[in-house]
C-alpha positions as CSV (number, residue, x, y, z in Angstrom):
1,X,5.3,-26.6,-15.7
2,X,6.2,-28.2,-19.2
3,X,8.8,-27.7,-21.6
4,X,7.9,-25.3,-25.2
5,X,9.4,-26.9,-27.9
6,X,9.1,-26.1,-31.7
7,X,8.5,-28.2,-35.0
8,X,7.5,-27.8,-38.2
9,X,3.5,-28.0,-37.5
10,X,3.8,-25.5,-34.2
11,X,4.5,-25.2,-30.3
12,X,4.6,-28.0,-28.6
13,X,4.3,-28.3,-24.4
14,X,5.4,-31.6,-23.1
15,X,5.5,-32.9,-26.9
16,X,1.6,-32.3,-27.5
17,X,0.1,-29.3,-29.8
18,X,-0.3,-25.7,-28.4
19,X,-1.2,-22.8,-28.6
20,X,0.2,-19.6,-27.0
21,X,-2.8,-17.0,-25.8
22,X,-0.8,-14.8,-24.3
23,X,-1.3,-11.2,-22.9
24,X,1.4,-8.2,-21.8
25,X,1.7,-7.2,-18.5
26,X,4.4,-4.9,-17.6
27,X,4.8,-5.5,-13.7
28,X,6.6,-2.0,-14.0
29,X,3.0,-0.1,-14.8
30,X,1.0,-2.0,-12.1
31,X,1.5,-1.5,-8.1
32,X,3.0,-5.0,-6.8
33,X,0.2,-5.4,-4.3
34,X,-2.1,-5.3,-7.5
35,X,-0.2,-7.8,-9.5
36,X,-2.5,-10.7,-8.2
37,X,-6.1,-9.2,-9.3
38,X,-4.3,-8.1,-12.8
39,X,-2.8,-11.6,-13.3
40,X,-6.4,-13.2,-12.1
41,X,-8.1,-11.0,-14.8
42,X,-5.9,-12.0,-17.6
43,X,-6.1,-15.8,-17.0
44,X,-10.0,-15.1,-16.7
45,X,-10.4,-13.5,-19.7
46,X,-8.7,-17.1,-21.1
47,X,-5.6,-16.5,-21.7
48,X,-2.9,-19.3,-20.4
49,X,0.5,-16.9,-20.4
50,X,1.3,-13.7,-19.6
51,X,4.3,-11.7,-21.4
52,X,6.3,-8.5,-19.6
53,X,9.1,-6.1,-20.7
54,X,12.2,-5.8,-18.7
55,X,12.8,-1.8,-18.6
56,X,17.2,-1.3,-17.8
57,X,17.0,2.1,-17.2
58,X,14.7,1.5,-14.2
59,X,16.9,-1.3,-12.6
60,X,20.0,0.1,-13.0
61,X,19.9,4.1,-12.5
62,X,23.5,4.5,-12.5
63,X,26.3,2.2,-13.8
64,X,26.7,-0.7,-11.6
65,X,24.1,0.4,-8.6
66,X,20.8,-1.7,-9.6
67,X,17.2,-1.4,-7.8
68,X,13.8,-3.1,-7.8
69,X,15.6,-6.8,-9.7
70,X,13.2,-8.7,-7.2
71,X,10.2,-7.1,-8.5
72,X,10.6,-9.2,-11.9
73,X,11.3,-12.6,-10.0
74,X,8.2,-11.4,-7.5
75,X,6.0,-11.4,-10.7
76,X,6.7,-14.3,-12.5
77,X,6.3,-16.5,-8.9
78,X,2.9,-14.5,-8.8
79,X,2.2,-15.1,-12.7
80,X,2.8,-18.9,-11.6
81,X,0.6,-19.0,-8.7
82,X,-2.6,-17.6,-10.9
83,X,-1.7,-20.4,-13.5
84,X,0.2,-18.7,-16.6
85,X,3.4,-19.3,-18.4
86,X,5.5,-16.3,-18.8
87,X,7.2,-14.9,-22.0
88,X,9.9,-12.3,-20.7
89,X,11.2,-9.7,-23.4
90,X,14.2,-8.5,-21.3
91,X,15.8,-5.8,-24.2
92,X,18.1,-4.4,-23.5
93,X,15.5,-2.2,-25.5
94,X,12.1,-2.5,-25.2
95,X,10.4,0.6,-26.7
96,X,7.2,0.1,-24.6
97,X,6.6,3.9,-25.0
98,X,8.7,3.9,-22.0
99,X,11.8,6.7,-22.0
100,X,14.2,6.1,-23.9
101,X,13.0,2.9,-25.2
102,X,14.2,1.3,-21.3
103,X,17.8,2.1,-22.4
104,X,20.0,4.1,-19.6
105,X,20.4,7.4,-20.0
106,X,24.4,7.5,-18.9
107,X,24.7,4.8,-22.3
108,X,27.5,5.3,-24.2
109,X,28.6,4.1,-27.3
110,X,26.7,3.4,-30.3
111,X,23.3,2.4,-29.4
112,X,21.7,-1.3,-30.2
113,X,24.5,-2.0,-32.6
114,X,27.8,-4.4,-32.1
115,X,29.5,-1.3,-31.5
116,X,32.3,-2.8,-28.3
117,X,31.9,0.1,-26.0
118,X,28.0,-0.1,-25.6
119,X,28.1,-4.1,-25.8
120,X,30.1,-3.9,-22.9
121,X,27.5,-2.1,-21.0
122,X,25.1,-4.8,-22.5
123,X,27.2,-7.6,-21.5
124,X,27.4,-6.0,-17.9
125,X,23.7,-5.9,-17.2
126,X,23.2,-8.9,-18.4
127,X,24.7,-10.7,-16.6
128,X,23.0,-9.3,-13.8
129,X,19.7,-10.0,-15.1
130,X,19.7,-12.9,-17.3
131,X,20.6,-15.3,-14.3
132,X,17.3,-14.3,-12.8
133,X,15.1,-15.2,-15.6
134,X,17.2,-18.2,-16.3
135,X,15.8,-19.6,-13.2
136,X,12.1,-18.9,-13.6
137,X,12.5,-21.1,-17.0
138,X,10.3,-24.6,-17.5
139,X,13.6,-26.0,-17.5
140,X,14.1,-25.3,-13.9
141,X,11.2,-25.8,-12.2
142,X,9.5,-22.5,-13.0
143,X,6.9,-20.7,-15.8
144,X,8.8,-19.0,-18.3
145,X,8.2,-21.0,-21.8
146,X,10.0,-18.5,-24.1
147,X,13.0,-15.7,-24.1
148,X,13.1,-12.5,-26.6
149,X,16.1,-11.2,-28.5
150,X,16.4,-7.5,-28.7
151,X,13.0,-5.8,-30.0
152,X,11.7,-5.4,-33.1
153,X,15.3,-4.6,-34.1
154,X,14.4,-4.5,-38.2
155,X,12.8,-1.2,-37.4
156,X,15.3,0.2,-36.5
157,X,18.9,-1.5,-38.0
158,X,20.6,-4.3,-40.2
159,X,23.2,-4.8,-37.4
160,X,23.1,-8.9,-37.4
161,X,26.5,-9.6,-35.2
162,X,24.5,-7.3,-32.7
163,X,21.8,-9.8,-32.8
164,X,24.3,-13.0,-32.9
165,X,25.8,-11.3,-29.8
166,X,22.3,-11.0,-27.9
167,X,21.6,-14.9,-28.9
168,X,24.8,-15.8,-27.6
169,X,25.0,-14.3,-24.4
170,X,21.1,-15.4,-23.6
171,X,22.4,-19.2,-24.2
172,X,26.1,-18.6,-22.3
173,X,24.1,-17.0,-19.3
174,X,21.8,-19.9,-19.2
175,X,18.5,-19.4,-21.0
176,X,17.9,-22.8,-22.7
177,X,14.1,-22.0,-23.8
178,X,13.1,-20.6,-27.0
179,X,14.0,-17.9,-28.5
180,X,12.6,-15.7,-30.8
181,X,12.4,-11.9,-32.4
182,X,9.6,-9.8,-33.2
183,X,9.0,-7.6,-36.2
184,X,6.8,-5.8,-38.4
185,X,5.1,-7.5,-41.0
186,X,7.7,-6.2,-43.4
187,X,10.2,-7.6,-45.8
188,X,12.8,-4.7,-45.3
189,X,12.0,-5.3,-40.8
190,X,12.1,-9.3,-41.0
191,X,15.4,-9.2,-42.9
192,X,16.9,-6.6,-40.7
193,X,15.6,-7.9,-37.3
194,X,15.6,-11.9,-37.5
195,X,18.4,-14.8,-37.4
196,X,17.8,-17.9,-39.2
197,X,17.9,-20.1,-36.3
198,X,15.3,-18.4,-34.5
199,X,11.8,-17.9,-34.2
200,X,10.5,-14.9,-35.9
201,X,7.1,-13.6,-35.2
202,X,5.2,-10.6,-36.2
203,X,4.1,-7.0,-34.2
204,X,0.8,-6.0,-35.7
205,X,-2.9,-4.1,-34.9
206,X,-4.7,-5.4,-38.0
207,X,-5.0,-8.0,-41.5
208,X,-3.9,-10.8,-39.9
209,X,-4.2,-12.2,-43.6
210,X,-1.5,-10.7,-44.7
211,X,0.9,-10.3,-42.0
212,X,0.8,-14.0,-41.6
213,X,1.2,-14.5,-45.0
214,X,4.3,-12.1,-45.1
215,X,5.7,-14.2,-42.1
216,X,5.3,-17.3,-44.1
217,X,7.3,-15.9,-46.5
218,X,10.2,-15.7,-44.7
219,X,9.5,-19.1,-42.0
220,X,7.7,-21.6,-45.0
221,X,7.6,-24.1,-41.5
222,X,7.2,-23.7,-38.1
223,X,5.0,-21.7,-35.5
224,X,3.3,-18.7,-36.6
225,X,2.7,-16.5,-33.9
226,X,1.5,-12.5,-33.7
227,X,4.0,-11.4,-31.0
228,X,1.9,-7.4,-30.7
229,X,-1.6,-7.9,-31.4
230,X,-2.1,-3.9,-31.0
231,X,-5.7,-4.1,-29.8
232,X,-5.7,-0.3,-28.7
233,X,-3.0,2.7,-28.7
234,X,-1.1,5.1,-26.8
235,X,-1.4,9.2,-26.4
236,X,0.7,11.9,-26.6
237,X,0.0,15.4,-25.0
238,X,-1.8,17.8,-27.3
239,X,-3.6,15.2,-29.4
240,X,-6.1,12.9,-29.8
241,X,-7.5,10.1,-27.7
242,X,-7.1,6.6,-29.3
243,X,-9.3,4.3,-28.4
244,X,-10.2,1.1,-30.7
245,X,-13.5,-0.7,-31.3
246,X,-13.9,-3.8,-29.3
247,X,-15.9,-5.5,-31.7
248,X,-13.6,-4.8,-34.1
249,X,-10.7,-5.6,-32.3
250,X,-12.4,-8.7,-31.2
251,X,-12.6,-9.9,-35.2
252,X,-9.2,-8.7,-35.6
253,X,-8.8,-11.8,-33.0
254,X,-10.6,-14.3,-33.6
255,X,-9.5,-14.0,-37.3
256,X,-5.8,-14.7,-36.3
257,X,-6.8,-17.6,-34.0
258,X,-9.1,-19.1,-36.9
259,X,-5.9,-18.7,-39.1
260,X,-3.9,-21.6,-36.4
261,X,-1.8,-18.5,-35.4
262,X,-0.3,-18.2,-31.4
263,X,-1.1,-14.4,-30.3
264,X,0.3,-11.8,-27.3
265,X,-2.7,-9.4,-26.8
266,X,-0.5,-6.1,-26.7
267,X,-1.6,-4.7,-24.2
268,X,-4.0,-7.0,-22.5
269,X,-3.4,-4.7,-19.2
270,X,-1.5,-1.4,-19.8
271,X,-1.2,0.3,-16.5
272,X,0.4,3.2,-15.8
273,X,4.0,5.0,-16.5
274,X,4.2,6.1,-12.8
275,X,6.9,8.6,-11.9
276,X,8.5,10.2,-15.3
277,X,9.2,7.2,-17.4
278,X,6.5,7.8,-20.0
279,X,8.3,8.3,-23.2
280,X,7.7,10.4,-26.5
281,X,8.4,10.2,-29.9
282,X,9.7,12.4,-32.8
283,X,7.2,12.4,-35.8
284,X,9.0,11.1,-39.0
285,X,7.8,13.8,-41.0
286,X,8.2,17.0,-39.3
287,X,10.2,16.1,-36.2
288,X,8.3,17.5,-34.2
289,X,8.8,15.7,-30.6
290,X,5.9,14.2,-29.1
291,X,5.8,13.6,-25.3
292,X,3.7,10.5,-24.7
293,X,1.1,10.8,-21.7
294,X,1.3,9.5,-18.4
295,X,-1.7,6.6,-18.2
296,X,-1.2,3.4,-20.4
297,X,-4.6,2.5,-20.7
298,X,-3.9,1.7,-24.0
299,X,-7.6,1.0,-24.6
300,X,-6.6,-2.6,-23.3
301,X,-9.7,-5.0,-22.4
302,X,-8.7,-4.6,-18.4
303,X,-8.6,-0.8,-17.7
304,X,-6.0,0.8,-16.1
305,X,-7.7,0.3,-12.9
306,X,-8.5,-3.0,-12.7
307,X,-12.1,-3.3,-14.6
308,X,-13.5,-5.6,-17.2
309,X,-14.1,-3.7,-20.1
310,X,-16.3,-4.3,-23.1
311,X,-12.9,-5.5,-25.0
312,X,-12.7,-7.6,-22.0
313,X,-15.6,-9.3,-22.6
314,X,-15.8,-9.5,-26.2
315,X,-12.2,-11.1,-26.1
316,X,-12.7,-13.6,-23.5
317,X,-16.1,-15.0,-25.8
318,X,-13.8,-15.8,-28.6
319,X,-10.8,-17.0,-26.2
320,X,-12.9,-19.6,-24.4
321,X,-13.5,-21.8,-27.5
322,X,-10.0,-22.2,-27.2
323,X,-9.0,-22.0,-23.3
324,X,-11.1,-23.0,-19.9
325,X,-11.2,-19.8,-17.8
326,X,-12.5,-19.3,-14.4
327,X,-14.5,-16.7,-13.5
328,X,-13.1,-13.3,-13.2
329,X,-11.7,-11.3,-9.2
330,X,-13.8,-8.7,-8.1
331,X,-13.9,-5.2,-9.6
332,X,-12.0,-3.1,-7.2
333,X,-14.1,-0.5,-5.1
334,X,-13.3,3.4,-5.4
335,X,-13.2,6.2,-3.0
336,X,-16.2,9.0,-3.0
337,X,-15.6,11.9,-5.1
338,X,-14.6,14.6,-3.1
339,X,-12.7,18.1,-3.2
340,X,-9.4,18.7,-1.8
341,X,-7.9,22.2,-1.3
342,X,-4.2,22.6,-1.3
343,X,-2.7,24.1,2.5
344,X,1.0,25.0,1.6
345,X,3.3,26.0,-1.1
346,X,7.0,27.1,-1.7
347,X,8.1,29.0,-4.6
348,X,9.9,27.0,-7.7
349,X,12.4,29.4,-7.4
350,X,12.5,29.3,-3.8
351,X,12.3,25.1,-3.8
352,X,15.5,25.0,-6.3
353,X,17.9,26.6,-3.9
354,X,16.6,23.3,-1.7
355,X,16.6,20.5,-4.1
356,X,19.6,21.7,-6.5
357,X,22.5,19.2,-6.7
358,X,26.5,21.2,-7.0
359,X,26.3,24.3,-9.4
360,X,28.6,24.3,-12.3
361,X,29.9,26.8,-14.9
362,X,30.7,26.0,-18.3
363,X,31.3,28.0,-21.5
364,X,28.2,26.5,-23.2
365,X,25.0,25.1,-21.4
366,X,25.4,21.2,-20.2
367,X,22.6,18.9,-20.8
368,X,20.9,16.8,-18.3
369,X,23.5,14.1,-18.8
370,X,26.5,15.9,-18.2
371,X,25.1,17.5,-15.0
372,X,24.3,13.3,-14.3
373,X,20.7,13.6,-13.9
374,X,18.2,11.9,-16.0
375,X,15.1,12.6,-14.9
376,X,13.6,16.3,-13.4
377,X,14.7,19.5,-14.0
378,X,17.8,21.6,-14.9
379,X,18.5,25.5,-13.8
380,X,20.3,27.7,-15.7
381,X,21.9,31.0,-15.1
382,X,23.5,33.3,-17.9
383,X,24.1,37.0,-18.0
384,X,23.3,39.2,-20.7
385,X,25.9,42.0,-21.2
386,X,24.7,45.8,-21.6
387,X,23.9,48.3,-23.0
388,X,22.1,46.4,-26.0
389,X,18.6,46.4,-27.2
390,X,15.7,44.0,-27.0
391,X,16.9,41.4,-29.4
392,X,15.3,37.6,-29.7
393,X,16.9,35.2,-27.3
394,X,17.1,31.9,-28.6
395,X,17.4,28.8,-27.0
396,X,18.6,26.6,-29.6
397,X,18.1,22.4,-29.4
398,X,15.9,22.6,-25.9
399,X,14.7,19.5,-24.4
400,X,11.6,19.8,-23.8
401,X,9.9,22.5,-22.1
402,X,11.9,25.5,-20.4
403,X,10.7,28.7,-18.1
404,X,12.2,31.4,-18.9
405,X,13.0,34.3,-16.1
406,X,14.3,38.0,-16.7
407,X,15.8,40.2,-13.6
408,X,14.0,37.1,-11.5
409,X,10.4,38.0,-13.1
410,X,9.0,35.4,-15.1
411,X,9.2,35.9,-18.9
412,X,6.9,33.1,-20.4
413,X,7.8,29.4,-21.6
414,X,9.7,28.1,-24.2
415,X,9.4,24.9,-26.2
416,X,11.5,22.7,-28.2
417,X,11.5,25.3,-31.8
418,X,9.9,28.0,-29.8
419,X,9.8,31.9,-30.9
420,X,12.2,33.8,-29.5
421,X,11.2,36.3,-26.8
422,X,12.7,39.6,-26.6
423,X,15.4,40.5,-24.0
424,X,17.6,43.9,-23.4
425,X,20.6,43.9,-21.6
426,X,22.2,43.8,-19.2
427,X,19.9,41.3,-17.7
428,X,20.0,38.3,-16.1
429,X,18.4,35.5,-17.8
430,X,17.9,32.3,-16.0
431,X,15.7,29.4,-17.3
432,X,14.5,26.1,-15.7
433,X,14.1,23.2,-18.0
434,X,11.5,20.3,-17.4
435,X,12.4,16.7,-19.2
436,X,9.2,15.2,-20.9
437,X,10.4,11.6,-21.8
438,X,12.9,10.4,-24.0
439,X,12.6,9.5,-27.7
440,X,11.8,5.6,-27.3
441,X,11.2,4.5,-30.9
442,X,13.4,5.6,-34.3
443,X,16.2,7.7,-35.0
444,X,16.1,10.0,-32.0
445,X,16.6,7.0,-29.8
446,X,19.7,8.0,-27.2
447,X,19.0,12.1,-27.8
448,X,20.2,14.8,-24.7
449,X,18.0,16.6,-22.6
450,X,18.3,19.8,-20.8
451,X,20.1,22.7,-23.7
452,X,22.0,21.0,-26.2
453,X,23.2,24.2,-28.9
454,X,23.2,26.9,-26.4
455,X,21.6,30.1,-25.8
456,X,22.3,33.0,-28.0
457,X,21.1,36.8,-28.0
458,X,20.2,37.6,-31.6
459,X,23.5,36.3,-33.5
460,X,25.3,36.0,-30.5
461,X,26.1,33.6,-28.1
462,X,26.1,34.0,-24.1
463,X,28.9,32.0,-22.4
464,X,29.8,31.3,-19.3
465,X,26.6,29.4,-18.4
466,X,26.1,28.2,-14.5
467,X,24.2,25.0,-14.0
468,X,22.3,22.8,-11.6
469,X,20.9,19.9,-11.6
470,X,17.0,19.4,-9.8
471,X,16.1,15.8,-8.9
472,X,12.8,15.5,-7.7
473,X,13.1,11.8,-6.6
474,X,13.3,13.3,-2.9
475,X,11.3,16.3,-1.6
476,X,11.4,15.3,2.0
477,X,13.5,19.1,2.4
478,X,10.9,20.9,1.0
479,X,9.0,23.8,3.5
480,X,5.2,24.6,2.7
481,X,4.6,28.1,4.1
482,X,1.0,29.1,3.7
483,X,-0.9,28.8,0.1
484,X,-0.3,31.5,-2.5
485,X,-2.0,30.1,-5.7
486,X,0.4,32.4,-7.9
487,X,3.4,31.0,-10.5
488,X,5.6,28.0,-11.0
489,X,5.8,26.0,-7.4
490,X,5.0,22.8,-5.0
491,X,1.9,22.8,-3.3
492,X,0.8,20.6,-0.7
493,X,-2.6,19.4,0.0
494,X,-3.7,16.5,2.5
495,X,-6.0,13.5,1.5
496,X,-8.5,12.3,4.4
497,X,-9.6,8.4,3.7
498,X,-11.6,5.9,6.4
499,X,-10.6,3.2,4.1
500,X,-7.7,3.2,1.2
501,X,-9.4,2.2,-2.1
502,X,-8.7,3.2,-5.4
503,X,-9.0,6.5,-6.5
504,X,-8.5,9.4,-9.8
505,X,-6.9,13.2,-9.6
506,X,-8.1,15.3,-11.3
507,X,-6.6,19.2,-11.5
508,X,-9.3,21.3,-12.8
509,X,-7.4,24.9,-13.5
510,X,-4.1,23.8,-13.1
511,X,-1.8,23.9,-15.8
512,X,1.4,21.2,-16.2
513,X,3.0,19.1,-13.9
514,X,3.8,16.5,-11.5
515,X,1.8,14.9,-8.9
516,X,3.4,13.0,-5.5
517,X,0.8,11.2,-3.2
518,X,2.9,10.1,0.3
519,X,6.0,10.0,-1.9
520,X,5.2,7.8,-4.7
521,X,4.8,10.0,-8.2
522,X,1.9,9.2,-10.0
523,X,2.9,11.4,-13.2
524,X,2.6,14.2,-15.2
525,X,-0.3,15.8,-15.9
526,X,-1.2,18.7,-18.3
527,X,-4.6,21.0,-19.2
528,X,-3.6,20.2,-23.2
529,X,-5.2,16.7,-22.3
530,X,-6.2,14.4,-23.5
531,X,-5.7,12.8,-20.2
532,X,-7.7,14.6,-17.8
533,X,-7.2,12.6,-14.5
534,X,-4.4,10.6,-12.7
535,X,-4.8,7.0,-11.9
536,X,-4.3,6.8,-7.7
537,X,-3.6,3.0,-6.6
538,X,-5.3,2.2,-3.4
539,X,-2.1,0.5,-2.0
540,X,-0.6,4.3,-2.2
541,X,-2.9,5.4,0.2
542,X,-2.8,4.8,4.1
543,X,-5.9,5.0,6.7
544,X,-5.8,8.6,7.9
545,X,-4.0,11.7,6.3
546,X,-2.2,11.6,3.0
547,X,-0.2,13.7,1.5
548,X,-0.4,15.3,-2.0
549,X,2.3,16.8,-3.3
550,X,1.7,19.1,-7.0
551,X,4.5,20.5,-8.9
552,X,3.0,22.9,-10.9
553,X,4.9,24.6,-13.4
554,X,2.5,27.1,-15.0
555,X,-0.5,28.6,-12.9
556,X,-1.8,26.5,-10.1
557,X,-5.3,26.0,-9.0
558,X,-6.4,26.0,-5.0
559,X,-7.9,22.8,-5.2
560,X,-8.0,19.0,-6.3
561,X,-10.3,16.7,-7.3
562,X,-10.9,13.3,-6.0
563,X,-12.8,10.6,-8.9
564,X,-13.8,7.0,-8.8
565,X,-14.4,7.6,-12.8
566,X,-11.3,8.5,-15.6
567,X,-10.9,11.0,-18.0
568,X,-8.6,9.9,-20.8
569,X,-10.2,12.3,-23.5
């Protein structure tokens, strides 16, 4: 592989002109065994680089214990072998729609500033990860032509010795490739979020006029490149679908090619946030939060399964005046449609006292974090003191979505600024709280889950609060007895396949939840839509009997539906 360089005229690779067609990836969205048809699909569609996120929170759960680092050197080797250059974004945040913008939860200190106590955190994992990337550079022998500082930073501070800091430690732990920073088209984001002596480029969905024009502004030489071309969108539960027109997406690029301009089609494959890493966000207005949806279709021109779309082809008529492609893999093959009735289930109640981790009691209600989960659910336990009327119990600053049960009968659900329900006392009020996603983009970047003001009856507060966490990374303990389609449970139902293929679930009846196939989460899913079905990898599956596991947390169904089509709204 050659060397990037940069002049005043543009990239260079090995000293002559070029042009980056680049297209995001996130090798964190897509099942490894599929990384090869992906990768063939994007250098198809005539693109000669790919570009991926490095999510933190994923590799390193807990301070100092990481997972999964191969997988990132496993992709770019891969990226390598299907002929494409890599740009790596490594953070440490990424946004991404991912929770909490790929930052830890256990973080402390002031976030993405040069505050010491979270820079040391920073400096730690860095030099854990960097290293790796380092040696997947052109430099050494391998694909990775350019190196990102922070993300889009001037959205979201003015902190420059942060940003000096980041530069620094990517050159000290051996990243000799270009670097650069990506913003909004925006005076107030590219004086915030850039350095002089790097590369700025720009994050944008449309008038590539302009935004180059704005970027000229502040770089009168050098490279102009569109870092984000937003060619689709993302969801969030309870609203709209998003899709974009492909012809219209398709002029957005070929207008920002014909303009000499590099581009990173964002997404060109979005995948999937598997497991519960799908993030939210907090709308600016009313902050109302906003949990994102599971799939990450993002309208992108290769579906989340695999398939050329329309966008595909439109996009890979106007990339191939500039880039040879070869032709495109095979579309993958699908399963039959077929109906799949659940066998077992255990009480949520009943599955707590299984999966809890060590109860506490404190005087007021601990969040997620200080119980040292990040992910799941959280039970609490408080008692109401009596006699005393029905007055409004009030969960004050809930993250995200609690049950709510009275004498051990269930009492209804509560949201983040719900109404208050009625409760008399004495009673015994205990209520189980499901995490949606962290804030990833803004203000509300780093906020608690669980109950963070506590729980009060009318005026009053209830103290002495018992806790438990409820990781659901692990269900191996759990006991099916036979079906009973009624309340807030786990409910198991077994998959038959002659052949693993790929595959959608759908939960026709069923309310909100989470969905396990032979241990690997696929999501959440909810009726409010718009995402109707779950993407089910083929690699997931195994010849024989499968099992499904469904955490419902409303009112289940009694069976499950098996696709070869999706339902994103």
């Amino acid at each position: 592989m050659k060397n990037l360089s940069l002049d005043e005229s543009g990239f260079r690779l090995g000293g002559a002109p070029f042009r980056l067609l680049s297209g995001a990836m996130h090798y964190f969205r897509v099942h490894p065994a599929q990384w090869s048809q992906r990768l063939a699909m994007i250098r198809a569609m005539g693109l000669n680089t790919v570009e991926t996120y490095v999510p933190w929170n994923l590799h390193e759960p807990s301070p100092g214990r990481y997972e999964r680092l191969d997988e990132l050197t496993a992709f770019l080797e891969e990226a390598a072998r299907q002929d494409l250059y890599a740009i790596v974004r490594p953070g440490p945040y990424i946004c991404a729609e991912w929770d909490n913008g790929g930052l830890p939860w256990w973080l402390t200190g002031r976030l993405r500033t040069s505050d010491p106590e979270f820079l040391e955190h920073v400096d730690s994992w860095f030099e854990v990860l960097i290293p790796r990337i380092a040696e997947q550079q052109t430099t050494q022998g391998g694909n990775v032509l350019m190196v990102q500082v922070e993300n889009e930073y001037g959205s979201y501070g003015t902190d420059q010795a942060y940003l000096v800091h980041l530069t620094d430690l990517l050159h000290e732990s051996g990243i000799d490739v270009p670097l650069f920073t990506a913003d909004g088209p925006e005076d107030h984001m590219l004086t915030g979020g850039t350095l002089p002596e790097l590369l700025a480029t720009g994050t944008f969905g449309s008038d590539p006029e302009t935004a180059l024009a704005t970027l000229r502004k502040h770089r009168p030489t050098g490279p102009q490149a569109c870092m984000e071309l937003w060619i689709g969108w993302f969801d969030h539960w309870g609203g709209p679908h998003s899709p974009r027109d492909p012809a219209d997406a398709a002029d957005t690029l070929e207008r920002l090619l014909e303009a000499d301009a590099s581009v990173n089609l964002y997404m060109a494959h979005g995948g999937t946030s598997f497991g519960l890493w799908a993030g939210a966000n907090r709308d600016p207005e009313t902050g109302r939060y906003q949990p994102t949806v599971t799939s990450y279709d993002y309208d992108a021109p290769i579906s989340e399964d695999g398939r050329a779309t329309e966008k595909y082809w439109r996009f890979r008529e106007v990339l191939t005046r500039y880039q040879d492609a070869p032709e495109p893999p095979s579309p993958p093959t699908f399963l039959a449609p077929a109906i799949i009735p659940v066998s077992g289930s255990v009480s949520l109640r009943d599955a707590i006292d299984v999966l809890a981790g060590p109860e506490v009691t404190a005087p007021m209600p601990p969040t997620f974090e200080q119980l040292g989960i990040g992910q799941g659910l959280a039970h609490y336990r408080v008692e109401v003191p009596g006699p005393r009327g029905p007055y409004p119990l009030v969960v004050a600053g809930l993250r995200d979505r609690a049950l709510l049960y009275v004498d051990g009968t269930p009492a209804g659900t509560l949201e983040d600024g719900h109404d208050p329900i009625q409760v008399a006392g004495p009673a015994t009020v205990e209520l189980v709280v499901s995490s949606l996603g962290r804030v990833n983009y803004g203000p509300a970047l780093g906020e608690s889950k669980g109950i963070l003001d506590g729980i009060r009856h009318e005026r009053q507060y209830l103290h002495q609060v018992t806790a438990r966490p409820v990781p659901l990374d692990d269900l191996g303990a759990l006991k099916f007895g036979p079906a009973e389609a009624e309340g807030p449970g786990f409910h198991r139902a077994v998959l038959t396949v002659a052949e693993p293929a790929e595959a959608f679930l759908a939960l026709p009846g069923w309310g909100h939840g989470i969905v396990w196939v032979n241990g690997f989460c696929l999501g959440r899913y909810w009726s409010i839509g718009p995402q109707r079905t779950l993407y089910l990898p083929g690699p997931v599956l195994r010849t024989g009997d499968n099992e499904v596991i469904v955490l419902e947390l409303e009112s289940p169904g009694t069976t499950l539906e098996l696709r070869d089509t999706p339902d994103l709204g």
